[in-house]
Chimera marker file (.cmm) of the C-alpha trace (Angstrom):
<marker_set name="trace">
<marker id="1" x="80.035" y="73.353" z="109.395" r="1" g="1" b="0" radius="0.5"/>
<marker id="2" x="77.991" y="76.736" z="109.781" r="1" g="1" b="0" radius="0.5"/>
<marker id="3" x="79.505" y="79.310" z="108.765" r="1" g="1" b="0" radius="0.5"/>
<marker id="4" x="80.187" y="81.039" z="112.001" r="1" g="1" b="0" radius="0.5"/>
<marker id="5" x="81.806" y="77.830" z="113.120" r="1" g="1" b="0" radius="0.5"/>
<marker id="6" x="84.157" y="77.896" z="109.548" r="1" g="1" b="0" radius="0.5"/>
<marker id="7" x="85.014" y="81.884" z="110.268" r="1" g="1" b="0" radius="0.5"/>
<marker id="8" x="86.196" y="81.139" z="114.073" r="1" g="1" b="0" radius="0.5"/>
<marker id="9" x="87.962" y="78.102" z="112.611" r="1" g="1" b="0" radius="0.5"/>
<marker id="10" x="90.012" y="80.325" z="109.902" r="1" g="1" b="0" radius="0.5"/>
<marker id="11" x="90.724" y="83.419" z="112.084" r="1" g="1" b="0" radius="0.5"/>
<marker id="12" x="93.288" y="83.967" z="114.574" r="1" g="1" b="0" radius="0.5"/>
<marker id="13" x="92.295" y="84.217" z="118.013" r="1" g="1" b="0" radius="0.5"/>
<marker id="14" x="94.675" y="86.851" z="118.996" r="1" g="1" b="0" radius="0.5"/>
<marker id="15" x="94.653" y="88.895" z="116.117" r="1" g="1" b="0" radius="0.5"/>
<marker id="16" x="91.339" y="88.554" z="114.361" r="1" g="1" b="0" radius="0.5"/>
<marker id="17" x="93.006" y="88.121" z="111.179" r="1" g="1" b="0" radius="0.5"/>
<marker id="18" x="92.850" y="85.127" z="108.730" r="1" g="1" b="0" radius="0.5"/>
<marker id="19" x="95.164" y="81.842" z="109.961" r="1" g="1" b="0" radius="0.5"/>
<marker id="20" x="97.249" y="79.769" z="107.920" r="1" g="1" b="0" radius="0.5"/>
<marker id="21" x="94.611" y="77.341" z="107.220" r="1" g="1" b="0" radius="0.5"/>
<marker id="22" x="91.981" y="80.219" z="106.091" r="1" g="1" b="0" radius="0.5"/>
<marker id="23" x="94.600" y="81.571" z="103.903" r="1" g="1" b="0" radius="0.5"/>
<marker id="24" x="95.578" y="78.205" z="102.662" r="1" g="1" b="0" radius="0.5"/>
<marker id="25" x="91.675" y="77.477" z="101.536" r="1" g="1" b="0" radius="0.5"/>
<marker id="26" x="91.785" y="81.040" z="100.153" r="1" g="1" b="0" radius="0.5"/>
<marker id="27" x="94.817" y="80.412" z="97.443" r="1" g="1" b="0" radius="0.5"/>
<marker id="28" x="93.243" y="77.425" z="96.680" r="1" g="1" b="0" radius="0.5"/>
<marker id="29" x="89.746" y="79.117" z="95.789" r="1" g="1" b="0" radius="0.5"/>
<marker id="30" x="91.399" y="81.697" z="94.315" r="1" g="1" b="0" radius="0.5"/>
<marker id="31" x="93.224" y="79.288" z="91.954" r="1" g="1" b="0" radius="0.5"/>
<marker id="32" x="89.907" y="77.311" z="91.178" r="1" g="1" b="0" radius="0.5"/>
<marker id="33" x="88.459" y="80.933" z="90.321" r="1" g="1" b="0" radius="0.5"/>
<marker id="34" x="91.168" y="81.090" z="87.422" r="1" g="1" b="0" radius="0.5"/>
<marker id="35" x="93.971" y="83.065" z="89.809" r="1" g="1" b="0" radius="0.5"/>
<marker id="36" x="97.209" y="81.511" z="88.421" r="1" g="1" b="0" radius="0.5"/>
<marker id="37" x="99.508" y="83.963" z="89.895" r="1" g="1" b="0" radius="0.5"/>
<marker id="38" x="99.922" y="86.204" z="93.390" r="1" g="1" b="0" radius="0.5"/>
<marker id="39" x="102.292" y="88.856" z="94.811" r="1" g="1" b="0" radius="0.5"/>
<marker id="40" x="102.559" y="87.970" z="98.245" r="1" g="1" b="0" radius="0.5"/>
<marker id="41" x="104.820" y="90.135" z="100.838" r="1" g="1" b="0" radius="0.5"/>
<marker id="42" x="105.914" y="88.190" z="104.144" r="1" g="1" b="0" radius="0.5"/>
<marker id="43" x="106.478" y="90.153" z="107.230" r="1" g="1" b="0" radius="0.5"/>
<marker id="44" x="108.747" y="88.731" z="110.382" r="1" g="1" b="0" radius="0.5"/>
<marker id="45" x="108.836" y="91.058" z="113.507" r="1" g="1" b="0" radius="0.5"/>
<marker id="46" x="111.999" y="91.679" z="114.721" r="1" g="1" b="0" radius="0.5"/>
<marker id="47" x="113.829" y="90.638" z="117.515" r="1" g="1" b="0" radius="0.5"/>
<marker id="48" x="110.551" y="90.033" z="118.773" r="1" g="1" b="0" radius="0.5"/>
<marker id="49" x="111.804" y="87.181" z="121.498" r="1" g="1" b="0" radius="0.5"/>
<marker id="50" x="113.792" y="90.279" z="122.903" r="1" g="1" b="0" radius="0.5"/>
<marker id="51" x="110.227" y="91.958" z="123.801" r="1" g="1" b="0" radius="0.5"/>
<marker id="52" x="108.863" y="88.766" z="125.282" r="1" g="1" b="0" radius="0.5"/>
<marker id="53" x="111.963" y="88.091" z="127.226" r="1" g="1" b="0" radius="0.5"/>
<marker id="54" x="112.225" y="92.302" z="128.385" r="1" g="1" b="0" radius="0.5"/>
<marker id="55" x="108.535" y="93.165" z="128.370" r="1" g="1" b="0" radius="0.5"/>
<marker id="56" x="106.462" y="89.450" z="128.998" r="1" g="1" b="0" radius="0.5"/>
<marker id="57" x="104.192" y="87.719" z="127.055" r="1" g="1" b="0" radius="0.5"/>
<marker id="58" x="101.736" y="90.222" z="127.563" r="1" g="1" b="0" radius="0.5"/>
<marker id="59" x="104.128" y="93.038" z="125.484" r="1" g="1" b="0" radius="0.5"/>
<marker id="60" x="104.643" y="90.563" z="122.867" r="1" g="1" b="0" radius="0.5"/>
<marker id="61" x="101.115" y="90.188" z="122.064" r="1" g="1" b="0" radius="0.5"/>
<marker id="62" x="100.319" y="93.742" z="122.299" r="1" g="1" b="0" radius="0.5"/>
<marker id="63" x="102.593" y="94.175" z="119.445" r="1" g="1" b="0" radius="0.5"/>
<marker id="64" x="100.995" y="91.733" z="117.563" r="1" g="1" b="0" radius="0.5"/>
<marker id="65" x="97.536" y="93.172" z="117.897" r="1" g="1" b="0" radius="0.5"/>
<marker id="66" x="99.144" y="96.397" z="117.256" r="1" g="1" b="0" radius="0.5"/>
<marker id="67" x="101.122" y="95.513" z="113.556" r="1" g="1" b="0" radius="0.5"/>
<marker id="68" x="98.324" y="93.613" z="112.900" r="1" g="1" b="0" radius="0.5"/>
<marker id="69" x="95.953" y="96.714" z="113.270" r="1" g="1" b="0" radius="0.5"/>
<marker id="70" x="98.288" y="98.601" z="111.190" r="1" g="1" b="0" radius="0.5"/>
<marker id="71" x="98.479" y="95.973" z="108.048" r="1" g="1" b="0" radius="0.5"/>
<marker id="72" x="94.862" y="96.195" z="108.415" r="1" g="1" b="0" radius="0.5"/>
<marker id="73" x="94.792" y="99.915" z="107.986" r="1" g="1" b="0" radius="0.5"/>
<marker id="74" x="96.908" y="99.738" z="104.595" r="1" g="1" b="0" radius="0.5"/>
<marker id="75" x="95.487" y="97.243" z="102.434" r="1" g="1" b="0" radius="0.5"/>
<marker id="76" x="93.021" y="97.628" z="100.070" r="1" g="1" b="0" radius="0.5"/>
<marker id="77" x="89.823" y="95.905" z="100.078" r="1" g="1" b="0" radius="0.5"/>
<marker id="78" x="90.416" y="93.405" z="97.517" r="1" g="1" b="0" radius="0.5"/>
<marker id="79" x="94.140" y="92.104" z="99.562" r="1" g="1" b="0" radius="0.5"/>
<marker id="80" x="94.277" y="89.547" z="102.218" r="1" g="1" b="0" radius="0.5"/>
<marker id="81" x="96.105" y="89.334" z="105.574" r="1" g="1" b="0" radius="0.5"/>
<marker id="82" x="96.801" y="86.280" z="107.950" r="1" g="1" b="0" radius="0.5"/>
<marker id="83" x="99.000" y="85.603" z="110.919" r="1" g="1" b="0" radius="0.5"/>
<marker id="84" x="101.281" y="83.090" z="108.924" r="1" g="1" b="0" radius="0.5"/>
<marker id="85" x="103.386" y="82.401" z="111.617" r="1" g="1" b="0" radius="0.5"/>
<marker id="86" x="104.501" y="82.977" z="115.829" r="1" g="1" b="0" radius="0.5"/>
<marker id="87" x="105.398" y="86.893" z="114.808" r="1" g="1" b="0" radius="0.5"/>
<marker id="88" x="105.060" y="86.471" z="110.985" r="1" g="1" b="0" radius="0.5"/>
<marker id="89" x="102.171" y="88.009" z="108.675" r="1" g="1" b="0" radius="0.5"/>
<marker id="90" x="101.691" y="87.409" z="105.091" r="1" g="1" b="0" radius="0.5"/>
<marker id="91" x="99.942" y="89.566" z="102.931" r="1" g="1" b="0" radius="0.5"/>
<marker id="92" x="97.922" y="88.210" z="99.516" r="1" g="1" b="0" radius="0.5"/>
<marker id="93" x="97.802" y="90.601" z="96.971" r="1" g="1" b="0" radius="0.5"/>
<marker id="94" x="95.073" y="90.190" z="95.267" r="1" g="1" b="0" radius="0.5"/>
<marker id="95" x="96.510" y="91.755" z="92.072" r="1" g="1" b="0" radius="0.5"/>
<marker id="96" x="99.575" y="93.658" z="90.978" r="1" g="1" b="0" radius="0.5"/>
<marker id="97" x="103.212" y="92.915" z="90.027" r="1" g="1" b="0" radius="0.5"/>
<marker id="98" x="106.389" y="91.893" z="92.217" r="1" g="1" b="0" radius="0.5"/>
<marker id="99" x="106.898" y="96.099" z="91.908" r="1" g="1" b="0" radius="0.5"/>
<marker id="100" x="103.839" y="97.175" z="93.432" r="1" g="1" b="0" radius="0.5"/>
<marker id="101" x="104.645" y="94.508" z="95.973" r="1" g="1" b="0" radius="0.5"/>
<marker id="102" x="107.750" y="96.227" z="97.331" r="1" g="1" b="0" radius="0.5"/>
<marker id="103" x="106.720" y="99.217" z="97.107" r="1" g="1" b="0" radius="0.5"/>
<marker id="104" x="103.735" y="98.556" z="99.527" r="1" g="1" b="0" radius="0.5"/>
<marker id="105" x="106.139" y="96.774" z="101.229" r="1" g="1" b="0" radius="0.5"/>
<marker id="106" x="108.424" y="99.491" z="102.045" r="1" g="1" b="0" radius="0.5"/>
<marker id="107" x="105.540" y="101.681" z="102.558" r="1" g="1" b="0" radius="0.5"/>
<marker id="108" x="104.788" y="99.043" z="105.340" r="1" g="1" b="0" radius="0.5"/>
<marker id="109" x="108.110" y="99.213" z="106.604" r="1" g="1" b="0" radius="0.5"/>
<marker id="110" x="108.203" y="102.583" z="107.148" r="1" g="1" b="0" radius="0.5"/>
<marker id="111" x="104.701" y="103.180" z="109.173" r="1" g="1" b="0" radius="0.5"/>
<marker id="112" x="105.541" y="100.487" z="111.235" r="1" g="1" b="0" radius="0.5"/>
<marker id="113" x="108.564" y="101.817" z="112.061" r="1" g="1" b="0" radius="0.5"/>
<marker id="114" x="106.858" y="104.696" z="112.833" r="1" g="1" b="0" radius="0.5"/>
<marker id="115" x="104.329" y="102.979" z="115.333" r="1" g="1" b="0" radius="0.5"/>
<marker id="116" x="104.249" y="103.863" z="118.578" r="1" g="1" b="0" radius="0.5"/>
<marker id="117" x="102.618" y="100.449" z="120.823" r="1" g="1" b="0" radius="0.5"/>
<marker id="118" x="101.915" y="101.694" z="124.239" r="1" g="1" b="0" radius="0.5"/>
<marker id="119" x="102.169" y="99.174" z="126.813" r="1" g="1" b="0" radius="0.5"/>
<marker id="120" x="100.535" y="98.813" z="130.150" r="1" g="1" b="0" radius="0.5"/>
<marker id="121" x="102.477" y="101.189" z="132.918" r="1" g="1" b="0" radius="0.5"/>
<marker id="122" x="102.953" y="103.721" z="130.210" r="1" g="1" b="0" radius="0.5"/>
<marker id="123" x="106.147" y="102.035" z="128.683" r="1" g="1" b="0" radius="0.5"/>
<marker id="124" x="106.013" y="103.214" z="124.746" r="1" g="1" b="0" radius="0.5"/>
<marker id="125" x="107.647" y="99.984" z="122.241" r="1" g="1" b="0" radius="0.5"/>
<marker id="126" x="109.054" y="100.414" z="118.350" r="1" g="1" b="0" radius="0.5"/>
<marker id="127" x="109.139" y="97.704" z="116.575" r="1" g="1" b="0" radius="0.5"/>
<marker id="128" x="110.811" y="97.150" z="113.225" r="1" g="1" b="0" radius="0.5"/>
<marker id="129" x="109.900" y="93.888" z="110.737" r="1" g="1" b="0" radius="0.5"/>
<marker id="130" x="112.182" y="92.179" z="107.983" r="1" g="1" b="0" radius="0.5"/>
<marker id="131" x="109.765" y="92.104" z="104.631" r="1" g="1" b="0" radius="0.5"/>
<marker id="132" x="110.251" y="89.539" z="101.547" r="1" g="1" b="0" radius="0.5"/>
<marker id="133" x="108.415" y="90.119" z="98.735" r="1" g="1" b="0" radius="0.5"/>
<marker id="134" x="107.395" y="87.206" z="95.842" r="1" g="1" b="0" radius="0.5"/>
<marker id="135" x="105.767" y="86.540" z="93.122" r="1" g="1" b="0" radius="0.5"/>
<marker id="136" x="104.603" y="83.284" z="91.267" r="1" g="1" b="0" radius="0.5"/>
<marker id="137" x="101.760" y="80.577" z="91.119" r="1" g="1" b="0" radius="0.5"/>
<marker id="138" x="98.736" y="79.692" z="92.864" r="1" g="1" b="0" radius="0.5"/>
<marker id="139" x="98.570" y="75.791" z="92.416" r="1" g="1" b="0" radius="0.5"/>
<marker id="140" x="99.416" y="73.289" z="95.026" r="1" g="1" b="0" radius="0.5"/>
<marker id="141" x="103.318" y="73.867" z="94.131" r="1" g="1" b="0" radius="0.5"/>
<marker id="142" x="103.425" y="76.893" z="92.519" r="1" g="1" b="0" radius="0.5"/>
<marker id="143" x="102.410" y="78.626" z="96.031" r="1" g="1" b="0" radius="0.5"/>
<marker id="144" x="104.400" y="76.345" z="98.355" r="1" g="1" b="0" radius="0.5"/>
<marker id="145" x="107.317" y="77.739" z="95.887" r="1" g="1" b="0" radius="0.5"/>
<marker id="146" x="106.644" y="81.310" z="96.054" r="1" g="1" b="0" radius="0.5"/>
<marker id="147" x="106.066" y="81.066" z="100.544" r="1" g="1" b="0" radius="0.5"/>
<marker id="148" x="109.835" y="79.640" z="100.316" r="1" g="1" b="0" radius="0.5"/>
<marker id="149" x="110.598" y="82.730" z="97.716" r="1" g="1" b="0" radius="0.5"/>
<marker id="150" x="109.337" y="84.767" z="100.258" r="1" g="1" b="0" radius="0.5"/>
<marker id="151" x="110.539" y="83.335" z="103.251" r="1" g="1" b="0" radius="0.5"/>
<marker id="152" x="113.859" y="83.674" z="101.303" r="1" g="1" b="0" radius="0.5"/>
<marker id="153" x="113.690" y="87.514" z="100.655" r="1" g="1" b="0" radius="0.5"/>
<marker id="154" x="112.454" y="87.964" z="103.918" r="1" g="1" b="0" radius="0.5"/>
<marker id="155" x="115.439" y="86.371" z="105.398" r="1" g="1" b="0" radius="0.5"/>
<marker id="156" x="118.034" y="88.489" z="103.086" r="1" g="1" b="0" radius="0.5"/>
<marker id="157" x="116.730" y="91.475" z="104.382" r="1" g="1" b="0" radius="0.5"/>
<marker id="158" x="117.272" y="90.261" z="107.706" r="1" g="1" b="0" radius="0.5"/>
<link id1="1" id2="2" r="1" g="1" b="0" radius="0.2"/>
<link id1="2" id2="3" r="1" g="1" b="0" radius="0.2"/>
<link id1="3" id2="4" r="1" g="1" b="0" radius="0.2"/>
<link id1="4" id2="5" r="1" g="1" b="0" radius="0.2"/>
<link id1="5" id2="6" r="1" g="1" b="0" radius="0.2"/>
<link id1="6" id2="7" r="1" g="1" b="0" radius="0.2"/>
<link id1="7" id2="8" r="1" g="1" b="0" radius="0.2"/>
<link id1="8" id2="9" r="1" g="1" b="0" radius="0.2"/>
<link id1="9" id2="10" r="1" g="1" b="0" radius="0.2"/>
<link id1="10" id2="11" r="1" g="1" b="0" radius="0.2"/>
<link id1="11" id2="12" r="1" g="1" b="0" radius="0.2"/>
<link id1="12" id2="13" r="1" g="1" b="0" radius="0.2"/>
<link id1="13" id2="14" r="1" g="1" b="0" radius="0.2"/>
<link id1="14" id2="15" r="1" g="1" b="0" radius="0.2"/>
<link id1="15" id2="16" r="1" g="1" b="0" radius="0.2"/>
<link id1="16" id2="17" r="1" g="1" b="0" radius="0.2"/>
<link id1="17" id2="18" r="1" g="1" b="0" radius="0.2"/>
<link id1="18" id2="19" r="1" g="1" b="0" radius="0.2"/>
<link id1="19" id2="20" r="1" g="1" b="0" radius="0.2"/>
<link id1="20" id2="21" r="1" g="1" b="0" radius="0.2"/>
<link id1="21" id2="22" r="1" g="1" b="0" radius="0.2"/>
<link id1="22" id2="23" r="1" g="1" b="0" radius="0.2"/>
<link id1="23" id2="24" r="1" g="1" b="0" radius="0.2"/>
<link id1="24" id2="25" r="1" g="1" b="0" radius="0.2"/>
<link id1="25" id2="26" r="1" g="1" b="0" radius="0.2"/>
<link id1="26" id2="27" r="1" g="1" b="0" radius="0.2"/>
<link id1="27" id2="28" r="1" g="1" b="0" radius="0.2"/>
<link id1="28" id2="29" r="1" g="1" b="0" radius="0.2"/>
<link id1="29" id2="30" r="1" g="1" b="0" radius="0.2"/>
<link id1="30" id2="31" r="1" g="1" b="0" radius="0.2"/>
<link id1="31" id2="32" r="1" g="1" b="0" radius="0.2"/>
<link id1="32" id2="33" r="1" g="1" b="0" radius="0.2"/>
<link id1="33" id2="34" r="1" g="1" b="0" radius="0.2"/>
<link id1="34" id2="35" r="1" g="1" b="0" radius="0.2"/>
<link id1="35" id2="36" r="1" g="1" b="0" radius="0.2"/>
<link id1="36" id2="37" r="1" g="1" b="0" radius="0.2"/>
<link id1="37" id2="38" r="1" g="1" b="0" radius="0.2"/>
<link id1="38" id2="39" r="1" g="1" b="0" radius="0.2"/>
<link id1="39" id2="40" r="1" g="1" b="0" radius="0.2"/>
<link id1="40" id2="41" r="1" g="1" b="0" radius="0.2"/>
<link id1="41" id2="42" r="1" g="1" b="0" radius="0.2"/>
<link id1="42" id2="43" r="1" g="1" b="0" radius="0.2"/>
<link id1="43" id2="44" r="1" g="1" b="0" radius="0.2"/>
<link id1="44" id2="45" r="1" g="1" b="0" radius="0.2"/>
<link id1="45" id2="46" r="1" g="1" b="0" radius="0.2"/>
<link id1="46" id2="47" r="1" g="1" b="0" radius="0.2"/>
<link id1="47" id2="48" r="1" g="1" b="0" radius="0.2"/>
<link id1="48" id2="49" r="1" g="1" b="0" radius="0.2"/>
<link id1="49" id2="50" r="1" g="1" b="0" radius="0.2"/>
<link id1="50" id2="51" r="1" g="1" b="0" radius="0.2"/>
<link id1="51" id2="52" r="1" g="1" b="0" radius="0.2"/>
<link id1="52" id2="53" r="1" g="1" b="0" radius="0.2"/>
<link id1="53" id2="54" r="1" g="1" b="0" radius="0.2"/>
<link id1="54" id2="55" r="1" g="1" b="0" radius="0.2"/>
<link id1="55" id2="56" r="1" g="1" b="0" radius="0.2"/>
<link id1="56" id2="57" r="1" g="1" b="0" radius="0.2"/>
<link id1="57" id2="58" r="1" g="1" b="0" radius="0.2"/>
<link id1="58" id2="59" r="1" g="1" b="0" radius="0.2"/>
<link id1="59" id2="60" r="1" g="1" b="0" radius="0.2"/>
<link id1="60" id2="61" r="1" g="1" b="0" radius="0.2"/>
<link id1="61" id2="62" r="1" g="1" b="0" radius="0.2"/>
<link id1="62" id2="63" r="1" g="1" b="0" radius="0.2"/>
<link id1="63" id2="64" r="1" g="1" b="0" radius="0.2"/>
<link id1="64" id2="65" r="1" g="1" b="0" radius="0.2"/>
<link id1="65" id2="66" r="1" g="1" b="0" radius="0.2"/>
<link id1="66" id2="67" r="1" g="1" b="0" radius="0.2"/>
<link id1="67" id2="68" r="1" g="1" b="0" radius="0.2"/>
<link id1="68" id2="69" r="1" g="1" b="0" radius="0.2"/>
<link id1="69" id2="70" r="1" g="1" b="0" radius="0.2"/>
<link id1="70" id2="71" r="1" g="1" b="0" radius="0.2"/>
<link id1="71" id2="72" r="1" g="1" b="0" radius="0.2"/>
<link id1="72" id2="73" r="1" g="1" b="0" radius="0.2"/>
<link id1="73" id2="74" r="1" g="1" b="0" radius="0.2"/>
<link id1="74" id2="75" r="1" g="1" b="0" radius="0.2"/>
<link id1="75" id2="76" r="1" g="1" b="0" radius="0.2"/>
<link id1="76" id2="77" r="1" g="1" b="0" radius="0.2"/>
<link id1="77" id2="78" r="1" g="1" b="0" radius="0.2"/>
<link id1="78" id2="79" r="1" g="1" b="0" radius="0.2"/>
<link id1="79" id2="80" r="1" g="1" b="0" radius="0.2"/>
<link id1="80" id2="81" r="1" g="1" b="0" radius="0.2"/>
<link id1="81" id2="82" r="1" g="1" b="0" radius="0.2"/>
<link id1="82" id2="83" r="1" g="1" b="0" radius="0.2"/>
<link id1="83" id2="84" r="1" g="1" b="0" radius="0.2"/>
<link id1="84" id2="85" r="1" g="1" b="0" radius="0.2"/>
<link id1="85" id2="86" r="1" g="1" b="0" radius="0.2"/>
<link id1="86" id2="87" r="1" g="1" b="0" radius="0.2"/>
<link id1="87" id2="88" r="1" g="1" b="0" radius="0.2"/>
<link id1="88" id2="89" r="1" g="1" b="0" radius="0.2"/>
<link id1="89" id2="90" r="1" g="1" b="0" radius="0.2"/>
<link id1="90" id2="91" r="1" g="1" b="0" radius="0.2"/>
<link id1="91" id2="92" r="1" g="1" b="0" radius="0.2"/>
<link id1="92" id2="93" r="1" g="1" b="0" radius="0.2"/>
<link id1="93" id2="94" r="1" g="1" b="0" radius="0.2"/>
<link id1="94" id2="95" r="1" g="1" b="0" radius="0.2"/>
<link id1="95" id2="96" r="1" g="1" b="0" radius="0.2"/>
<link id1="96" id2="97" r="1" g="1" b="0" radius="0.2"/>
<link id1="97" id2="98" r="1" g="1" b="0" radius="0.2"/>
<link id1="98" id2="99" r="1" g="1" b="0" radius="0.2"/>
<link id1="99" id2="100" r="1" g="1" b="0" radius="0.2"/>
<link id1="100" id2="101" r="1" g="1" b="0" radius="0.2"/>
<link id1="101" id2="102" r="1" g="1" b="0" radius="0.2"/>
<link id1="102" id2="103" r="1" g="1" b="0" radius="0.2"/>
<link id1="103" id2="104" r="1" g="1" b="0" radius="0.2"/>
<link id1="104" id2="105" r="1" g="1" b="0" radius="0.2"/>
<link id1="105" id2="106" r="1" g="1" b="0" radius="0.2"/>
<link id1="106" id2="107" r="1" g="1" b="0" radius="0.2"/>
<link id1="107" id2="108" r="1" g="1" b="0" radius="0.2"/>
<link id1="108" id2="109" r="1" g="1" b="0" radius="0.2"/>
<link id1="109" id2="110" r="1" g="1" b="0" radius="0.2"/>
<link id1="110" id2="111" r="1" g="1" b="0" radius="0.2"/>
<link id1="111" id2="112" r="1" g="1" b="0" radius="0.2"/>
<link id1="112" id2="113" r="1" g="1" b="0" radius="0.2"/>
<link id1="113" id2="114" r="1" g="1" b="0" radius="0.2"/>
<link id1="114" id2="115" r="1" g="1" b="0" radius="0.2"/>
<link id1="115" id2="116" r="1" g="1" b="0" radius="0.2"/>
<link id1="116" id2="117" r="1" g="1" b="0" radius="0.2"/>
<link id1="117" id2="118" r="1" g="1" b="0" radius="0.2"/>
<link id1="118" id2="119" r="1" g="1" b="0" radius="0.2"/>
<link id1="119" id2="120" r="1" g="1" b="0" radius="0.2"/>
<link id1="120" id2="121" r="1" g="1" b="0" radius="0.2"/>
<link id1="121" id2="122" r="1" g="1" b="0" radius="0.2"/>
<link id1="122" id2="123" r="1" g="1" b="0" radius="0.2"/>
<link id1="123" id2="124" r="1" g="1" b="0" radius="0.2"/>
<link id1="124" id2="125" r="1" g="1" b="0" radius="0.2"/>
<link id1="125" id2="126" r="1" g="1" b="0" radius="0.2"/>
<link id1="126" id2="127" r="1" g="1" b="0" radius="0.2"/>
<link id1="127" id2="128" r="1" g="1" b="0" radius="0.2"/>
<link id1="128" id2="129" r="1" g="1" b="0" radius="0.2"/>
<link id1="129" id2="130" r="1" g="1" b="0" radius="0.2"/>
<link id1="130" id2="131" r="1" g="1" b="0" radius="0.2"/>
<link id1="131" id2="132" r="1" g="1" b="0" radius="0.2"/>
<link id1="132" id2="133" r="1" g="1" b="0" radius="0.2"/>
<link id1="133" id2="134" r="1" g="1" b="0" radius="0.2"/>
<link id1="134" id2="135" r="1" g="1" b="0" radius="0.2"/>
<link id1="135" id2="136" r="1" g="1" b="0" radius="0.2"/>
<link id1="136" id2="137" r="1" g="1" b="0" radius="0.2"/>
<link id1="137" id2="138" r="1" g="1" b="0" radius="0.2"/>
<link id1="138" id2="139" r="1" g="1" b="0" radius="0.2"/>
<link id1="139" id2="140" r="1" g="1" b="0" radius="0.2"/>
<link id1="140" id2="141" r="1" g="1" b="0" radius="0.2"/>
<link id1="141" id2="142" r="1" g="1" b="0" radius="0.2"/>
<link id1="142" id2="143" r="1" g="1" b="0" radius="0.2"/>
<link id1="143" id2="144" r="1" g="1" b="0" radius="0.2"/>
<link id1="144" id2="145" r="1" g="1" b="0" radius="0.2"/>
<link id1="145" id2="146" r="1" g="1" b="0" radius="0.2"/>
<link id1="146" id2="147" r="1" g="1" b="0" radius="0.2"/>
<link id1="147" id2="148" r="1" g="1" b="0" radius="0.2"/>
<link id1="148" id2="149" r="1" g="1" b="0" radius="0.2"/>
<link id1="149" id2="150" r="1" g="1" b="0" radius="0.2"/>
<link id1="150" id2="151" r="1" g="1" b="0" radius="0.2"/>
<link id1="151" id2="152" r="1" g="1" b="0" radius="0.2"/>
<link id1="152" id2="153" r="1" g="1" b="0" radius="0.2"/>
<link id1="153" id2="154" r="1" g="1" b="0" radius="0.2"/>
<link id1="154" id2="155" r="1" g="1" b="0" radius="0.2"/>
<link id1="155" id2="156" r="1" g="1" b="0" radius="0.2"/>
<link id1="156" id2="157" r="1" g="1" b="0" radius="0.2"/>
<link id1="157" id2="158" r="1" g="1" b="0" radius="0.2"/>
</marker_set>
């Protein structure tokens, strides 16, 4: 596979980000390359069918593109982001502690909350997301355990 074909493979169309697959082969390189352990913060957008069902489909992925953009803007080079998920992102921190995790975490939080996402016909959204933060290994099960640490923390702050 060239390696124009493997980029379009491991990014997401609407976003431009990595996809879970990309991100997938990334932990596992990572590991190879002597990365045992990861700090990993999962994002869920919420009450995001309530945009799609008041605003269309068109709203929902504007909002998409839009937290997307503003991950972007906040991690440093050396981090990773991918659409994980419908309305789910999951930052890969390339280094740091569970600490430094939530605190760019809530740093996250609070810009997004900020975010103004203008919609066609002028209508302004906010959006707010539920964040879990983990920590733990980068093997084959040490990172399926720390996604369902994750996933867990994310859903307790729901």
């Amino acid at each position: 596979m060239t390696s124009e074909l493997r980029q379009l493979a491991g990014t997401d169309e609407l976003t431009g980000l990595l996809n879970r697959r990309a991100l997938d082969e990334l932990v596992q390189q990572r590991h190879a390359d002597g990365g045992n352990s990861a700090v990993v913060i999962l994002l869920d957008v919420d009450r995001f069918q309530a945009i799609h069902d008041g605003h269309g489909h068109d709203a929902g992925d504007e909002v998409l593109v839009q937290v997307a953009q503003l991950l972007q803007r906040h991690l440093r080079r050396s981090d990773s982001i991918a659409r994980y998920g419908g309305e789910e992102f999951l930052e890969l921190l390339a280094d740091g502690d569970l600490a430094g995790g939530r605190r760019l975490a809530e740093s996250l939080r609070v810009a997004l909350q900020r975010l103004d996402i203008a919609l066609v016909g002028g209508k302004v959204l906010r959006v707010t997301a539920s964040f879990g933060v983990a920590e733990g290994g980068t093997d084959a099960l040490g990172w399926r355990t720390l996604l369902r640490a994750a996933d867990a923390a994310m859903y307790q702050a729901k």
